[in-house]
BABAMI-452168 format. One line per 3 residues: number of its first residue (from 1); their letters; for each residue x, y, z of C-alpha. Coordinates in steps of 0.2 Angstrom, whole numbers, plus 5000, padded with zeros to 4 digits. Each point is the difference from the previous one (the first is absolute). Last residue first. Layout:
REM BABAMI-452168
NUM	a	X:Y:Z  ...
REM end
This chain:
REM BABAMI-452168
511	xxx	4779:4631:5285  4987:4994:4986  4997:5016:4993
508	xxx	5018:4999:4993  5004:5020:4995  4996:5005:4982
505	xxx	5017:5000:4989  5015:5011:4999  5008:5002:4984
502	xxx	5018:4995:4996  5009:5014:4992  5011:5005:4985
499	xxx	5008:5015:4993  5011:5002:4985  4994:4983:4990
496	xxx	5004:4997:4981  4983:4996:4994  4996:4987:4985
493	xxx	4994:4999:4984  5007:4987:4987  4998:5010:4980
490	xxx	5018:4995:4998  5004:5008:5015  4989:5010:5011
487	xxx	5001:5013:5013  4988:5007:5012  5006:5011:5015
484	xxx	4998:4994:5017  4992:5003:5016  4992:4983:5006
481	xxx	4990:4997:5015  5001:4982:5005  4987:4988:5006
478	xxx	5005:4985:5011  5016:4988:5001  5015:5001:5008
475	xxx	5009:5020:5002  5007:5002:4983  5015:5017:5002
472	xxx	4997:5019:4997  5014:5006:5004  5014:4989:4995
469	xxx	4988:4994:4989  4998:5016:4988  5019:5003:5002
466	xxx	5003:4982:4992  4989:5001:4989  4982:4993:5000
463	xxx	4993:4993:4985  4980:4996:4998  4988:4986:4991
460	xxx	4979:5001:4998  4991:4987:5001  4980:5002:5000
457	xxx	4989:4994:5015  4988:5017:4998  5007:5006:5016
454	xxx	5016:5000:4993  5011:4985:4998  5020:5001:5004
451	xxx	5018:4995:4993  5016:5008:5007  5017:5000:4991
448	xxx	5013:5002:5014  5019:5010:5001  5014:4995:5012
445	xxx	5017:5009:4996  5014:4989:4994  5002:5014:4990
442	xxx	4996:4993:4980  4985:4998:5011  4994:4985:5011
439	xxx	4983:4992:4998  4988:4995:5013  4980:4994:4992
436	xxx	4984:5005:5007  4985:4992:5003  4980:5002:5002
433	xxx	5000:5018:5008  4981:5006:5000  5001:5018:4990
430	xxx	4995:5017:5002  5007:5012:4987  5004:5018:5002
427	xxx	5006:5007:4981  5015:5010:4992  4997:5001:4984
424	xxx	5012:4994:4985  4989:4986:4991  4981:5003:5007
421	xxx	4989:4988:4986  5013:4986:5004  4997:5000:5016
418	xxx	4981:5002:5001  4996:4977:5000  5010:5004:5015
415	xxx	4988:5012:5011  5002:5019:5002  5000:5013:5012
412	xxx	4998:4986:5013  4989:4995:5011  4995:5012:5014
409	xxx	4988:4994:5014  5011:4998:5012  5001:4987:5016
406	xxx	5003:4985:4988  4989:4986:5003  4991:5007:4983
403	xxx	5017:4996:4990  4999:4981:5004  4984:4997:4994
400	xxx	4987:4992:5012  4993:4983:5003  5016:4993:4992
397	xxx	5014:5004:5011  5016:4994:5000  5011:4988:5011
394	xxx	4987:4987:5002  4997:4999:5016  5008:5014:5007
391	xxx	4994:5012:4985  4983:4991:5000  4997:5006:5017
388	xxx	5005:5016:4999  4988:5001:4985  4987:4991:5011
385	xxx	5003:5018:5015  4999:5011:4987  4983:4993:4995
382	xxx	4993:5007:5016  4988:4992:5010  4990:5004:5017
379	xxx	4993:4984:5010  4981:4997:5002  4997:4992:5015
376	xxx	4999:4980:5001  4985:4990:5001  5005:4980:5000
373	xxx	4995:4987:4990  4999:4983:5007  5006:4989:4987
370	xxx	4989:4986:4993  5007:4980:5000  5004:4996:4984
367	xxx	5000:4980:5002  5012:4988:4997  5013:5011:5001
364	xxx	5012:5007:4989  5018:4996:5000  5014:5005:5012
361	xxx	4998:5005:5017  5006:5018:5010  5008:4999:5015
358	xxx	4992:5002:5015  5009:5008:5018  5000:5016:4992
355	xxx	4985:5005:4993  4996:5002:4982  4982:5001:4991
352	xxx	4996:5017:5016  5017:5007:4991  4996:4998:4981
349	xxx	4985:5008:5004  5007:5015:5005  5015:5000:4987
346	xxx	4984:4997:4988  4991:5017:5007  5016:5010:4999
343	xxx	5004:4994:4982  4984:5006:4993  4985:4987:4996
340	xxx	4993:5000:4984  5002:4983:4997  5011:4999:4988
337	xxx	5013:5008:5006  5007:4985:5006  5017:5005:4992
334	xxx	5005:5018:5006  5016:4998:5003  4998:5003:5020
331	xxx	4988:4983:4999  5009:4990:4991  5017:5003:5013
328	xxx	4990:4999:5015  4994:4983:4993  5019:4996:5002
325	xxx	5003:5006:5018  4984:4991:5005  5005:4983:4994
322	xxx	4990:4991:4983  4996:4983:4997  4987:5006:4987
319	xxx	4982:4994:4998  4993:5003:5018  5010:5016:4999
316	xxx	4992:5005:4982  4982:4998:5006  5005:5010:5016
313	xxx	5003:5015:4987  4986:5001:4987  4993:4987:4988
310	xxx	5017:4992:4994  4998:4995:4981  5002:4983:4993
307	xxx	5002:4984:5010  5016:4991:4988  5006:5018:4992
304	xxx	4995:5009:5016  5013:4988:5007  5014:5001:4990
301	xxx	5001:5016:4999  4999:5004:5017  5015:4986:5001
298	xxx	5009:5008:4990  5002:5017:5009  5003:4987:5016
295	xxx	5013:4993:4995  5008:5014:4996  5001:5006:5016
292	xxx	4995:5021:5000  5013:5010:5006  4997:5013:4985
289	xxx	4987:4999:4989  5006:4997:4982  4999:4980:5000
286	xxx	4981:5003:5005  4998:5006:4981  4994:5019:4995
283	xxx	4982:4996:4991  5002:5009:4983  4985:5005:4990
280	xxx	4996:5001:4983  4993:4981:4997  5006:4993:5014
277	xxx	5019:5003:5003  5007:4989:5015  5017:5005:5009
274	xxx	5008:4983:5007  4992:4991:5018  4982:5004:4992
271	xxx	4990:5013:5002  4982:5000:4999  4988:4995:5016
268	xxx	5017:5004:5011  5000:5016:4993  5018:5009:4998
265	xxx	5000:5018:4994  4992:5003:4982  5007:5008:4988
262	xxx	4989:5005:4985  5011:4999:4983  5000:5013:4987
259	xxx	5019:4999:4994  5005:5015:5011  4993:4988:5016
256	xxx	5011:4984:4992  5013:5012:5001  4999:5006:5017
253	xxx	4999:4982:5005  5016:4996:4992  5008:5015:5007
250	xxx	4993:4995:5018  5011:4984:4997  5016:5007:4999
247	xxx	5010:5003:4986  5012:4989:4987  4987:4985:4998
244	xxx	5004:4985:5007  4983:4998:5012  4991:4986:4990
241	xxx	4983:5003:5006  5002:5021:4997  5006:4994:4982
238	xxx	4985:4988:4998  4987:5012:5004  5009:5012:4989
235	xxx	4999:4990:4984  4979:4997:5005  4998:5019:5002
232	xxx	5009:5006:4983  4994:4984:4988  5004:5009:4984
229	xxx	5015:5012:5002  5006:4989:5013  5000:4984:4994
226	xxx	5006:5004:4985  5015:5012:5010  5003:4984:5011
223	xxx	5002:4989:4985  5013:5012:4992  5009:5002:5014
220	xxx	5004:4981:5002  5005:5000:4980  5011:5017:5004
217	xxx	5009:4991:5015  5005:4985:4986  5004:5014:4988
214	xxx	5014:5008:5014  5007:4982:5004  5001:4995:4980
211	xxx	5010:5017:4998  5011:4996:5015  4998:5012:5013
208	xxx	5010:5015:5007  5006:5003:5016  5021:4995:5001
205	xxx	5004:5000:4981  4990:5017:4996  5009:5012:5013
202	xxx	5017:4992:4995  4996:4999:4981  4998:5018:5000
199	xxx	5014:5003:5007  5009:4990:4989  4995:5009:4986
196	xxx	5005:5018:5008  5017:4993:5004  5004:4994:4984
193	xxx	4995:5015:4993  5009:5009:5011  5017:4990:4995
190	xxx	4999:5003:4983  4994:4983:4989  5015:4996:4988
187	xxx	4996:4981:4998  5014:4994:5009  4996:5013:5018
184	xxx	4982:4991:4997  5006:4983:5002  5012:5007:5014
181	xxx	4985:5005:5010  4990:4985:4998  5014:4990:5004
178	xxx	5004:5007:5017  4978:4998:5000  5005:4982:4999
175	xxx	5018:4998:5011  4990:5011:5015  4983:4985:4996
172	xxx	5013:4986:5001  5009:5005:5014  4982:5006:5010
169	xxx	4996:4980:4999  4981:5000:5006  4989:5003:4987
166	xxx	4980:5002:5005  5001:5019:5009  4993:5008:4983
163	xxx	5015:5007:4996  5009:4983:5001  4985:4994:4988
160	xxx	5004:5014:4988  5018:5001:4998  5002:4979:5000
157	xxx	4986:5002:4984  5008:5011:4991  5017:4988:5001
154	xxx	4989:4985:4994  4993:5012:4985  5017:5003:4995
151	xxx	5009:5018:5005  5001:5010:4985  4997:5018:5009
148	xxx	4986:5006:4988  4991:4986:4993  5007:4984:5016
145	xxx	4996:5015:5012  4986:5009:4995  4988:4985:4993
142	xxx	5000:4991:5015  4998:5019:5009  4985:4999:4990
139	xxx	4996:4981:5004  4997:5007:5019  4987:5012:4992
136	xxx	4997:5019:5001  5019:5007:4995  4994:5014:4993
133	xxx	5003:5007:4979  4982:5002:4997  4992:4982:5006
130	xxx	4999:4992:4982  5015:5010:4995  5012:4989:5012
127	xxx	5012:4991:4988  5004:5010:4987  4999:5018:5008
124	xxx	5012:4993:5012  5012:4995:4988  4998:5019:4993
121	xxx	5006:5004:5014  4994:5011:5014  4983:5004:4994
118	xxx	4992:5016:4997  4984:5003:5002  4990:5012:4994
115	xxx	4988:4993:4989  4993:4986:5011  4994:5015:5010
112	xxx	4987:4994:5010  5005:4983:5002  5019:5007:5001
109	xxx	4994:5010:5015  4993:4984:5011  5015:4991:4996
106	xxx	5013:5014:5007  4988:5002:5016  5003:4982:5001
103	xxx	5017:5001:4997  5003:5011:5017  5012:4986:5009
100	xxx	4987:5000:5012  4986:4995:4990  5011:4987:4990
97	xxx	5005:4993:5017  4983:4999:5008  4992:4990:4988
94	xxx	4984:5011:4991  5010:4999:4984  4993:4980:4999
91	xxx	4985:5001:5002  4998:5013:4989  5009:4992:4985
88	xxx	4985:4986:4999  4987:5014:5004  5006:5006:4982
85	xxx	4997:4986:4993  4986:4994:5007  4990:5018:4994
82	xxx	4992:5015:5008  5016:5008:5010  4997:5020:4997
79	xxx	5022:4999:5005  4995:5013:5013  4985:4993:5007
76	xxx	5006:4982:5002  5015:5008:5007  4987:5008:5016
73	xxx	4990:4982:5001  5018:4991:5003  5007:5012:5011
70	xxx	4984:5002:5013  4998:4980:4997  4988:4992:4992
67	xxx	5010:4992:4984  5007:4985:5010  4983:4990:4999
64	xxx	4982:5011:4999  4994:5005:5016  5001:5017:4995
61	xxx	5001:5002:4982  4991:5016:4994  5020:5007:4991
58	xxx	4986:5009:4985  5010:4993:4989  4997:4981:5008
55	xxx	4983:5003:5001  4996:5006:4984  5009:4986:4991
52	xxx	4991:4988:5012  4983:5007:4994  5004:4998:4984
49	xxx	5005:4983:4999  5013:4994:4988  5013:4995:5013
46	xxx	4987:4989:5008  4995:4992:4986  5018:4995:4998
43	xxx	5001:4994:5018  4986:4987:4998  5004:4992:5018
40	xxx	4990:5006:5011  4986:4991:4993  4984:5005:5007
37	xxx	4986:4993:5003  4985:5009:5001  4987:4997:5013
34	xxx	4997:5016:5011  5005:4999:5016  5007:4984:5002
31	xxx	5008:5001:4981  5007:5016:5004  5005:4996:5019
28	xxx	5010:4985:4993  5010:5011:4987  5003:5012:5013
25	xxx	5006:4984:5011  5013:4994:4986  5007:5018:4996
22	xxx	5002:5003:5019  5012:4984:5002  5011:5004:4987
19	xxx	5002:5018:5004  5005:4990:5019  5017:4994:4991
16	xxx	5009:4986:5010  5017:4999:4987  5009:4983:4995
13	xxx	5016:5004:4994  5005:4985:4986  5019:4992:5001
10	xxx	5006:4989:4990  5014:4988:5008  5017:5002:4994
7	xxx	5009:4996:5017  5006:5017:5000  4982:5005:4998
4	xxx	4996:4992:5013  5011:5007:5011  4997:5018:4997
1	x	4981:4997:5003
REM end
């Protein structure tokens, strides 16, 4: 890139955005499923909606482009963020330099108290009122050094893009902020006011957004909020089907579940190769079930499309060039459910359709020809052993909420949507680990902010000190036991953690 532009070529960064991708398909699920058409692109209706106000405030945005993060969702609580605007000066505050250079904190307490702050100059006041005295915008620290320092717009713009990593000449970027400095020396500026600006511009230069950058992210947020707040099950189809979000899969799931969606396990009579929604149930797509060919997801599809529905299990391998390994595979997930059989029976009658020195055919036949049924014994069942099952298969269970595999029956004191109600106790909280984030302390000592759901498939977020996680470190994924006393910040709940541990579930009763 640095040659052409020293050519004098204009240069456009292309970026592959998956948000894109799920906006386009939840519109298509909406008018499959239900007929309306809608135009994704009426942003300013968008901004007027209600609904999409109240979502935003309320931080409800999982799934919903680059404000679903733990950060994003928590500052989106604190700043009350229910207009474009203000969503506009989010996305851009959220960059990791302005967090950890502490001026995101500073922004979030200006908002509240716009009457008690204090700016540096009155330069500054000037020129970044608008966004309370912070540096949010890549035109503010534009607007920082060619008002305050006196450095032409050219020079401003060599300080930002070599903080930013795109200038390569370290001369001519030491001889500009050499100037900077000097600039301010002339104009009478004491040296820690110099200093404290161009700190500032330091942690904004190198993270934060170009103001055009940061509304553009807010337009692609804006349509995922619409199409949340109003088409909840078909948006989140389309986010499980285009795999970008920020969290795992099973999150989405849990989501669409919380929204009032039925999930289904893979059917091979219903699902298709993506995740389905019919009506207000959700068919997990073949695509999710591990080790299974692709191919072969889509050609199930395909065929029941061209032939219709398969009749029972020795229908669908007549139909379907299929290999034992692979219809193993359906069957443990649960998909020829259908006909009333459980899995032992169909594993059995899988085997007598297989035998080793014959390989299974392609196509149907001319003629059905009948099946010899067989008598088998009646085989024990235990729903623990399908939930293991769709653990391995899937990599989270469906038949079976997560917290009732646990070996205890306790819950929790208190669930999430509680927090706020409990500011200042000490509570025991059970909660299913979704992510957690590393940070470094003032230190150099490791700290994490932990996010969780409760039994009840709400979030809830946590801070572990250092001595807390020396002691009572993360151990992978599962169910924690939390000890922690509740805190909040600018009306954002959350538990600062003392004690923590991973819960032991019920024992395989497959092994």
């Amino acid at each position: 890139m640095y040659v052409a532009e020293e050519i004098g070529f204009e240069k456009i960064d292309i970026l592959s955005q998956r948000g894109i991708g799920h906006i386009k398909e939840a519109a298509e699920i909406v008018l499959e499923n239900r007929k309306i058409k809608i135009d994704v692109h009426a942003i300013q209706e968008f901004k007027k909606d209600e609904k999409v106000r109240r979502q935003l405030q309320k931080g409800d945005t999982i799934g919903c482009f680059y404000v679903e993060s733990p950060a994003m969702r928590g500052l989106l609580k604190k700043l009350r963020c229910d207009n474009y605007l203000s969503l506009v000066a989010a996305s851009s505050i959220i960059r990791p330099g302005v967090a950890s250079s502490g001026m995101m904190r500073t922004y979030i307490e200006r908002f509240h108290h716009p009457e008690k702050i204090q700016y540096l100059h009155p330069l500054m006041e000037t020129q970044l009122k608008e966004t309370y005295g912070v540096m949010v915008y890549q035109e503010d620290v534009l607007k920082v050094c060619h008002h305050f320092a006196g450095l032409d717009l050219a020079e401003a713009d060599v300080l930002r893009r070599a903080m930013s990593g795109k200038f390569r000449s370290r001369k001519e970027f030491q001889r500009i902020v050499d100037q900077f400095f000097a600039n301010c020396k002339a104009r009478g500026y004491s040296i820690e006011l110099t200093k404290e600006v161009w700190r500032q511009i330091e942690s904004f230069a190198g993270y934060s957004f170009s103001k055009a950058h940061s509304a553009s992210y807010a337009v692609e947020s804006y349509q995922s909020l619409f199409l949340k707040a109003h088409y909840p099950l078909e948006f989140i189809t389309a986010v499980i089907n285009n795999f970008g979000g920020f969290y795992s899969s099973w999150v989405y799931f849990n989501e669409a579940k919380t929204a009032g969606a039925q999930l289904q396990l893979p059917c091979v009579n219903h699902s298709h190769y993506k995740t389905r929604l019919l009506d207000k149930t959700i068919f997990v797509g073949f695509i999710h079930i591990q080790n299974l060919e692709a191919d072969l997801g889509k050609s199930i599809q395909r065929e029941r499309e061209l032939q219709g529905a398969f009749i029972d299990l020795y229908d669908f391998i007549q139909r379907v060039k299929i290999g034992k390994e692979q219809l193993v595979l359906l069957i443990r997930v649960g998909a020829f459910r259908f006909t009333g059989k459980p899995k032992s029976a169909l594993l059995w009658d899988m085997q007598l359709f297989f035998t080793k020195s014959q390989k299974q055919k392609s196509g149907q036949a001319l003629f059905a020809m009948p099946q010899k049924e067989y008598r088998l014994p009646d085989f024990n069942f235990d729903l623990l052993e399908d939930v293991y099952d769709e653990i391995e298969l899937l990599g989270f269970p469906i038949s079976m909420n997560a917290f009732d595999i646990l070996q205890t029956a306790f819950r929790g004191e208190i669930f999430a949507e509680d927090l706020i109600n409990n500011v200042g106790k000490k509570v025991r909280m059970l909660g299913r680990l979704v992510t957690y984030k590393y940070v470094r302390t003032k230190r150099k000592e490791l700290m994490h902010f932990g996010t969780f759901i409760d039994k009840n498939g709400n979030f809830f977020d946590t801070t572990h000190f250092p001595d807390s996680l020396r002691h009572f470190p993360f151990r992978g994924s599962g169910i924690y036991l939390i000890l922690g006393k509740i805190v909040q910040e600018f009306g954002f709940p959350s538990l600062e953690v003392e004690k923590m541990a991973r819960l032991p579930i019920k024992s395989d009763p497959r092994v």
